[in-house]
Kinemage of the C-alpha trace (Angstrom):
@kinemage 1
@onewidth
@group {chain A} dominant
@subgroup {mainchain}
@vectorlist {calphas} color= white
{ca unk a 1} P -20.208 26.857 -72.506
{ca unk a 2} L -20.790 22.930 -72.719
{ca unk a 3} L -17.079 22.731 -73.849
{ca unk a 4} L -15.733 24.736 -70.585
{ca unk a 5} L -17.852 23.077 -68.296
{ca unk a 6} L -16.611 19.279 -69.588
{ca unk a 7} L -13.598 21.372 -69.209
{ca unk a 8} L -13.266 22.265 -65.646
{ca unk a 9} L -15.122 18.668 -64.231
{ca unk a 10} L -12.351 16.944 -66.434
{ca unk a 11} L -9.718 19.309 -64.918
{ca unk a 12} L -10.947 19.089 -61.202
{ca unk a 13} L -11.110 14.994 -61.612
{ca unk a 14} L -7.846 15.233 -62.643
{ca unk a 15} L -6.850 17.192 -59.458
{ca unk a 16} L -8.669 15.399 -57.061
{ca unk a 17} L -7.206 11.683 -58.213
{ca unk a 18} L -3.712 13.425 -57.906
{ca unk a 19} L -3.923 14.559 -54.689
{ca unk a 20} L -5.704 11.477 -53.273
{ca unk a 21} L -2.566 9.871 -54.929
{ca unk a 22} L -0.893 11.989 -53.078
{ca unk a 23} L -2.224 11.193 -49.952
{ca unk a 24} L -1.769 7.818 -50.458
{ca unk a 25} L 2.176 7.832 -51.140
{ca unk a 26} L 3.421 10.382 -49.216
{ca unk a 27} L 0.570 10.475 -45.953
{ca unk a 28} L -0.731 7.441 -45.296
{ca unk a 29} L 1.097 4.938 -45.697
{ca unk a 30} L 2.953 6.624 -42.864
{ca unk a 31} L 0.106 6.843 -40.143
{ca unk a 32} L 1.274 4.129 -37.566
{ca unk a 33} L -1.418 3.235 -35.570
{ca unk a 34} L -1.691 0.881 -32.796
{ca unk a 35} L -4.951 -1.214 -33.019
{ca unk a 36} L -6.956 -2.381 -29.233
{ca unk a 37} L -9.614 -5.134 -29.253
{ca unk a 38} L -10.501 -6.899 -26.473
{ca unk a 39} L -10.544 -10.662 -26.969
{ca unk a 40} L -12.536 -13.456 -24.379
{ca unk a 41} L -10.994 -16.334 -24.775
{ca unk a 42} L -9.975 -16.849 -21.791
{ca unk a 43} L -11.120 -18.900 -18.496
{ca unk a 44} L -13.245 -17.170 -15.712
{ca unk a 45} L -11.752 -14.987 -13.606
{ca unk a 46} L -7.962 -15.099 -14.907
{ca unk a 47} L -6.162 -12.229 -15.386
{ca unk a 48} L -6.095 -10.335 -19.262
{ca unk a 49} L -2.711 -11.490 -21.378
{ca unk a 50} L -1.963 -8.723 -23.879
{ca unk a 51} L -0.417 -10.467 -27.524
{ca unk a 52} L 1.448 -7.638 -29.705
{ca unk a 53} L 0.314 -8.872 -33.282
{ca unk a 54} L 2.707 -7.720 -36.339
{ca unk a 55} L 2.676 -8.379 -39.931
{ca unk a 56} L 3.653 -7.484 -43.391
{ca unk a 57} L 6.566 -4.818 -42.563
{ca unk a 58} L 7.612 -5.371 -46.642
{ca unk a 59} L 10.975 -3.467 -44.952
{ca unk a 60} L 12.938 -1.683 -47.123
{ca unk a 61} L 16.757 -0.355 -46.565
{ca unk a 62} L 16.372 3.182 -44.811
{ca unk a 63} L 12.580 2.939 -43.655
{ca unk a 64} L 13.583 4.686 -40.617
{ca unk a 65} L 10.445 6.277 -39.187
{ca unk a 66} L 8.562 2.945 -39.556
{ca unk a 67} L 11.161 0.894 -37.776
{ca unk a 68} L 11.610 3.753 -34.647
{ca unk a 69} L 7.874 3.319 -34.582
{ca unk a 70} L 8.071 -0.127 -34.011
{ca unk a 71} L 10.535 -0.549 -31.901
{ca unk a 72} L 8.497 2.066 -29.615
{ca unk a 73} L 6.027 -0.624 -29.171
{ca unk a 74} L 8.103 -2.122 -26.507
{ca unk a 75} L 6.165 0.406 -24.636
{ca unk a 76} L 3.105 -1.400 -24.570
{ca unk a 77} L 4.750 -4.161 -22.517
{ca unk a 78} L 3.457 -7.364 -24.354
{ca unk a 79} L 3.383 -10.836 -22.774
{ca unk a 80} L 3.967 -12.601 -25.945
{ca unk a 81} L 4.667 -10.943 -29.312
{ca unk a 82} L 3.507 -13.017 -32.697
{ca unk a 83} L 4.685 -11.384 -36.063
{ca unk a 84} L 2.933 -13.240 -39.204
{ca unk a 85} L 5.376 -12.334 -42.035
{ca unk a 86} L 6.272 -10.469 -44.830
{ca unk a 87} L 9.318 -8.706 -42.861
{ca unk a 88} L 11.366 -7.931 -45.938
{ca unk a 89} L 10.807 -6.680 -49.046
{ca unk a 90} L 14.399 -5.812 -50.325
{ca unk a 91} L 17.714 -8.568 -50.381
{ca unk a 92} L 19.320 -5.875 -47.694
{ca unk a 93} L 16.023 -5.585 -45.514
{ca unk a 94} L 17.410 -7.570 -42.438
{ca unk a 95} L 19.388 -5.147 -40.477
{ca unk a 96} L 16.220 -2.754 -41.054
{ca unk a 97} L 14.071 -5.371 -39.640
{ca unk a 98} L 15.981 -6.301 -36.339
{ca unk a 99} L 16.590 -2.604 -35.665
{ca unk a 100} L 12.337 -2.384 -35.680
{ca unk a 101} L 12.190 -5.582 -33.596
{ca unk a 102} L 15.256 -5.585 -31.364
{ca unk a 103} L 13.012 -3.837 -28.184
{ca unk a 104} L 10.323 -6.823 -29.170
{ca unk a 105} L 12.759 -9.868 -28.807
{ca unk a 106} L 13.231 -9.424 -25.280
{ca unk a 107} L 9.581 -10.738 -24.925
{ca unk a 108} L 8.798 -14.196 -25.870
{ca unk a 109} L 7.449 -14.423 -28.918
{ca unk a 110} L 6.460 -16.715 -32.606
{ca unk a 111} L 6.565 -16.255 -35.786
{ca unk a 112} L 5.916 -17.660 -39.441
{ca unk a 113} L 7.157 -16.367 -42.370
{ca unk a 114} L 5.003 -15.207 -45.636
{ca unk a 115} L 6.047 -15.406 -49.175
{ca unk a 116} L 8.051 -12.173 -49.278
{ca unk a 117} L 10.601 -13.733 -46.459
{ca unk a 118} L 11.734 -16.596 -49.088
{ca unk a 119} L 11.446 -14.057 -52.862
{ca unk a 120} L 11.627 -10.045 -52.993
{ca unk a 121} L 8.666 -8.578 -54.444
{ca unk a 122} L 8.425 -8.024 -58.292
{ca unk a 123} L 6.585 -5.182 -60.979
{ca unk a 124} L 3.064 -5.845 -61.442
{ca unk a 125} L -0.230 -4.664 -62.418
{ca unk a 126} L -2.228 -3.653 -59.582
{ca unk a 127} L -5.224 -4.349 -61.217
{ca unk a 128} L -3.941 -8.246 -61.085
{ca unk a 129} L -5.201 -8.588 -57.745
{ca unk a 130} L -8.928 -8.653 -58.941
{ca unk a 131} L -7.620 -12.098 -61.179
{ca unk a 132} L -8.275 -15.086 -58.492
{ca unk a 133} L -5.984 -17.557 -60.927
{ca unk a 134} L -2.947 -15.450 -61.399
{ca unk a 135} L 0.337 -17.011 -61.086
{ca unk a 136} L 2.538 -16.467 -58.493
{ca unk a 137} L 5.596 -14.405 -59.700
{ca unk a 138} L 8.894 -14.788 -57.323
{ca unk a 139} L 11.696 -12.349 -57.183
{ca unk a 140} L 15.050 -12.397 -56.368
{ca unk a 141} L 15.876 -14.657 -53.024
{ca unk a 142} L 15.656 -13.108 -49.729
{ca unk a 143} L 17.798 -13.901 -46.664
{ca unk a 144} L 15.032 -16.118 -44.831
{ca unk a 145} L 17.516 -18.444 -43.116
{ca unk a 146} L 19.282 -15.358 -41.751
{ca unk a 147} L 16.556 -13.857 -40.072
{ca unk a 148} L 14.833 -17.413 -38.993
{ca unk a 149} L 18.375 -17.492 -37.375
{ca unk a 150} L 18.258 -14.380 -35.483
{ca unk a 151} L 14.423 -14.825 -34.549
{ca unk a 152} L 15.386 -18.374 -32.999
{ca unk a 153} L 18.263 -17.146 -31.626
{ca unk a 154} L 16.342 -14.783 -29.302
{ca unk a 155} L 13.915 -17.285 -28.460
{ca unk a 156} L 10.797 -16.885 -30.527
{ca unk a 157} L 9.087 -19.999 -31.625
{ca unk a 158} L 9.453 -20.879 -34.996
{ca unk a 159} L 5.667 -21.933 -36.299
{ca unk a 160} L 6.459 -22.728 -39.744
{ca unk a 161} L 4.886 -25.906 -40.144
{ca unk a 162} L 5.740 -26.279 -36.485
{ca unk a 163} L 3.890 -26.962 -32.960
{ca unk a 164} L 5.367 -26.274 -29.477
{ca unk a 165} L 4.127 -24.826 -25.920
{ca unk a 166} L 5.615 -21.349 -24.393
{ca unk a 167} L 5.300 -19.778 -20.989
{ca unk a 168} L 3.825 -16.530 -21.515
{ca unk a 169} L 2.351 -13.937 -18.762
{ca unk a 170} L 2.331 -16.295 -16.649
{ca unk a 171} L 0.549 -18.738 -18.508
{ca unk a 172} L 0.977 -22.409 -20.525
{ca unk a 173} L 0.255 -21.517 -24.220
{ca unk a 174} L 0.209 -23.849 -27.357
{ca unk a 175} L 0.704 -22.528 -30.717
{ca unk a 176} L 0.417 -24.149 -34.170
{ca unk a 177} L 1.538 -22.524 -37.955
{ca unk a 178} L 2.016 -23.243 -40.893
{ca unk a 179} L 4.249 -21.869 -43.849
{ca unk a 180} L 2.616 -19.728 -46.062
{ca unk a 181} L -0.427 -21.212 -47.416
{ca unk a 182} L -0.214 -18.324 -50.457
{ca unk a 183} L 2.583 -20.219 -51.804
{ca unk a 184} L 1.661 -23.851 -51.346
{ca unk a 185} L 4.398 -23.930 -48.605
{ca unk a 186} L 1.736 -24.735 -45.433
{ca unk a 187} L 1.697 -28.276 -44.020
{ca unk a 188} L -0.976 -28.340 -41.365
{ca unk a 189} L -1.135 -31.879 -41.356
{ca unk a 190} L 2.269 -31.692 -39.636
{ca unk a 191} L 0.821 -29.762 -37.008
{ca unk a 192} L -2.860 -30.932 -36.592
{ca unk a 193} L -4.664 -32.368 -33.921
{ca unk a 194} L -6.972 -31.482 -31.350
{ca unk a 195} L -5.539 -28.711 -28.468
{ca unk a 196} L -4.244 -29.998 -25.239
{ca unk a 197} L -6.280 -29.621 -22.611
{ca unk a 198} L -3.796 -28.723 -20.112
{ca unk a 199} L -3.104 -25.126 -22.115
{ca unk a 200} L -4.358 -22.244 -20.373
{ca unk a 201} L -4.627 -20.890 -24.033
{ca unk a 202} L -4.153 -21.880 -28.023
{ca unk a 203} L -3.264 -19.810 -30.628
{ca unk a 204} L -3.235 -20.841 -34.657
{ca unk a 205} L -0.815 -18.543 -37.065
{ca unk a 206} L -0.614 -18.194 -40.973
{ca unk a 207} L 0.568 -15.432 -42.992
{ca unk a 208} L -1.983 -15.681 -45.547
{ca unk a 209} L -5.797 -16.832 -43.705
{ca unk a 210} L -6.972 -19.156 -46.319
{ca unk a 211} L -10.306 -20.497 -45.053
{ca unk a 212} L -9.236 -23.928 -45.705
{ca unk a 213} L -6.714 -23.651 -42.968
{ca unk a 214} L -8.676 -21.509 -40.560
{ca unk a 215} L -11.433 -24.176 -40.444
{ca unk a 216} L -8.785 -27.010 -39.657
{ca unk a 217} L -7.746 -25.324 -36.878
{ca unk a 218} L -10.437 -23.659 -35.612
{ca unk a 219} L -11.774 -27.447 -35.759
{ca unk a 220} L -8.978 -28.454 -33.664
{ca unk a 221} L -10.264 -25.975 -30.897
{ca unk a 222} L -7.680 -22.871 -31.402
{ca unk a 223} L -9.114 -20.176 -29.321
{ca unk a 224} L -7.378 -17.219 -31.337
{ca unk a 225} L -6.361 -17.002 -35.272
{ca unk a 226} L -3.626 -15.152 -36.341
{ca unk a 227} L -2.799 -14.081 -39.526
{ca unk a 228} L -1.457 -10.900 -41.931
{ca unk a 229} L -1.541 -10.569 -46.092
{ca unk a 230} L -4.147 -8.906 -46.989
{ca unk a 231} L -2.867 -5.353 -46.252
{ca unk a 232} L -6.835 -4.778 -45.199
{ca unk a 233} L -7.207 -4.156 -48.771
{ca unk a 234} L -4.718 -1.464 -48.769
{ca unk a 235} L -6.788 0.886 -51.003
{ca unk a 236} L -10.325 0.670 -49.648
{ca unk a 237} L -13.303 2.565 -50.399
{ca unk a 238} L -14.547 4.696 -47.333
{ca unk a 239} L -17.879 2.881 -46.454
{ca unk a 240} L -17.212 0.119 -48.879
{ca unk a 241} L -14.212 -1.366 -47.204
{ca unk a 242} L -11.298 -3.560 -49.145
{ca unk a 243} L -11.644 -4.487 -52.802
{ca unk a 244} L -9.712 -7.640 -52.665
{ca unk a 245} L -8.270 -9.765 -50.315
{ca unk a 246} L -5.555 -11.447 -52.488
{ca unk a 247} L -7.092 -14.696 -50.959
{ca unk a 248} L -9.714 -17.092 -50.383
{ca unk a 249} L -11.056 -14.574 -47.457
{ca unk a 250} L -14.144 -12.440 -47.475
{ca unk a 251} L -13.696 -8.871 -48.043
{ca unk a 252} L -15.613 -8.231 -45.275
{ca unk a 253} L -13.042 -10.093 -42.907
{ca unk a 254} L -9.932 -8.492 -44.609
{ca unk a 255} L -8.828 -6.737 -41.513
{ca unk a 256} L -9.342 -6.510 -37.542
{ca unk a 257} L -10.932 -9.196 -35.286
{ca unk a 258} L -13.775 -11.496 -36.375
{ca unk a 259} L -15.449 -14.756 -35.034
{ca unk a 260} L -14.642 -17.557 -37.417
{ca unk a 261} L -17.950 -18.972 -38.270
{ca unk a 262} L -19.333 -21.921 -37.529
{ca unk a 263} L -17.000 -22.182 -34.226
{ca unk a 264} L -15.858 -21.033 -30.974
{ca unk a 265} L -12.345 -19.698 -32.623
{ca unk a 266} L -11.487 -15.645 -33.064
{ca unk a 267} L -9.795 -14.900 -36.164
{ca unk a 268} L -7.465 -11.534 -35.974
{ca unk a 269} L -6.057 -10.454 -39.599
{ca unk a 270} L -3.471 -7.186 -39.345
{ca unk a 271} L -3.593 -4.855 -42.051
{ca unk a 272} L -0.087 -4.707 -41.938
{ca unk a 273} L 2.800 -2.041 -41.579
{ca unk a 274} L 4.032 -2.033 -44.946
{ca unk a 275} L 3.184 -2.150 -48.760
{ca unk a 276} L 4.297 -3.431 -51.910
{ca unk a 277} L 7.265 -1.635 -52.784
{ca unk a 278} L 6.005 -0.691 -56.216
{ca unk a 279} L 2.463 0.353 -55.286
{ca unk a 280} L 3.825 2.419 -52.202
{ca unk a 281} L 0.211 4.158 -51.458
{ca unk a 282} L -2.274 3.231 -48.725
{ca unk a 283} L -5.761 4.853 -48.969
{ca unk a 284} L -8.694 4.410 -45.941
{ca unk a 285} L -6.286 1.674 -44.615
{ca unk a 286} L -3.752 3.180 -42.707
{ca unk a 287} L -0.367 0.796 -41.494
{ca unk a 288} L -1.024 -0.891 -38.268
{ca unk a 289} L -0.135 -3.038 -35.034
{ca unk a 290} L -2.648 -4.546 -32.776
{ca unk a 291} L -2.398 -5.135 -29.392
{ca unk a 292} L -4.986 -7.899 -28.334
{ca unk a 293} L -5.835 -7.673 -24.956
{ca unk a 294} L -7.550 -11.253 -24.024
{ca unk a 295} L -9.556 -11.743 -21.039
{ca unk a 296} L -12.451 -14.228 -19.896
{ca unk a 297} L -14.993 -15.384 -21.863
């Protein structure tokens, strides 16, 4: 009897981790949603500015439903539109990723790129993740200059390592970025410096929100962080949250919208759209956008 019952709990483990696996693969990682927070950063009685925040598409050739679903977020009529890398995750992602972003570009918009813009993604051990001195391993090289072209070429800002002033809703906005910080490719000293004081509004973007950075600028008086990477943990644990952040970030900050402490700043991270392609599964993390909504303090 002892036998049978080890039998049938070994048996119905065995069931339940395949169809949360499942779940994961085939489910999940398919539920677009579209993320609201309200964020007051900005003067007394002005009127709200909505910022359509995007990260980590990891694109590959023929992901269809995910880039109708973005493009459909033209819909939500942005004022400005900031995507924090990650786009591709395949050497013939670009097409993929303008026919997503097309509707987008006729907003203004910014962008920095993340690791997986420069290298494709390559076979590892999930389990990796949990190792905070693992070495970096690049893939095979991406077409970054080709889509930095057509991004410029529509008229979003390049932030990478780069600082410049847009009009946006109406409004004078300065933004700051760096390359990605996950590969040693961010130079915020380029960038640095205290925010004008003639900007009706600041914004600081990374792809990966190393607290380093995020305490430079939210020194420098950035009223709203902006960054992607961590995926929100992709496979969380309901009540628990994310198990890793791949990063210098707290778990507890791995997605959605946060005060940075110690300052005035708001720090948004995106759990992203996409996923590694060789750990395609999403569990208690579903793909997301966010549209940030910021009004007076």
């Amino acid at each position: 009897m002892r036998k049978r019952t080890v039998f049938r709990l070994a048996a119905g483990t065995v069931l339940a981790g395949a169809a949360t696996l499942a779940y994961a693969s085939l489910v999940e990682r398919n539920l677009f949603t579209l993320r609201r927070y309200d964020v007051p950063v900005l003067a007394t009685d002005t009127e709200p500015l909505r910022v359509l925040h995007l990260s980590d598409l990891h694109m590959m050739p023929g992901q269809a439903r995910k880039q109708d679903w973005v493009a459909s977020l033209a819909a939500t009529d942005p004022d400005l539109v900031v995507v924090t890398g990650d786009n591709m995750a395949h050497v013939d992602a670009v097409p993929g990723v303008i026919r997503a972003l097309a509707p987008l570009m006729e907003f203004p918009g910014a962008f920095v790129f993340g690791s997986n813009d420069y290298t494709g993604p390559v076979l590892k051990n999930p389990f990796s993740y949990f190792q905070a001195d693992r070495e970096y391993a690049h893939g095979v090289n991406l077409p970054a200059g080709e889509l930095r072209d057509l991004f410029t070429g529509a008229g979003w800002a390049d932030l990478n390592n780069a600082r410049t002033t847009i009009k946006a809703g109406g409004r004078l906005i300065e933004l700051a970025g760096v390359d990605d910080p996950h590969v040693e490719r961010d130079d915020y000293a380029a960038v640095a410096g205290p925010v004008s004081a003639t900007a009706d509004l600041s914004i600081g973007v990374t792809h990966t929100p190393e607290p380093r950075l995020l305490d430079e600028m939210a020194a420098d008086g950035f009223d709203l962080l902006l960054a992607g990477h961590t995926h929100g943990g992709q496979v969380c644990v309901p009540g628990v949250g994310a198990l890793v952040t791949n990063c210098g970030l707290p778990r507890s900050m791995a997605k959605g919208l946060h005060r940075w402490p110690g300052s005035n700043s708001w720090l948004h991270v995106s759990a992203g759209l996409g996923t590694h392609p060789t750990a395609p599964v999403r569990f208690a993390c579903r793909p997301e956008a966010t549209l940030l909504t910021l009004i007076p303090r």
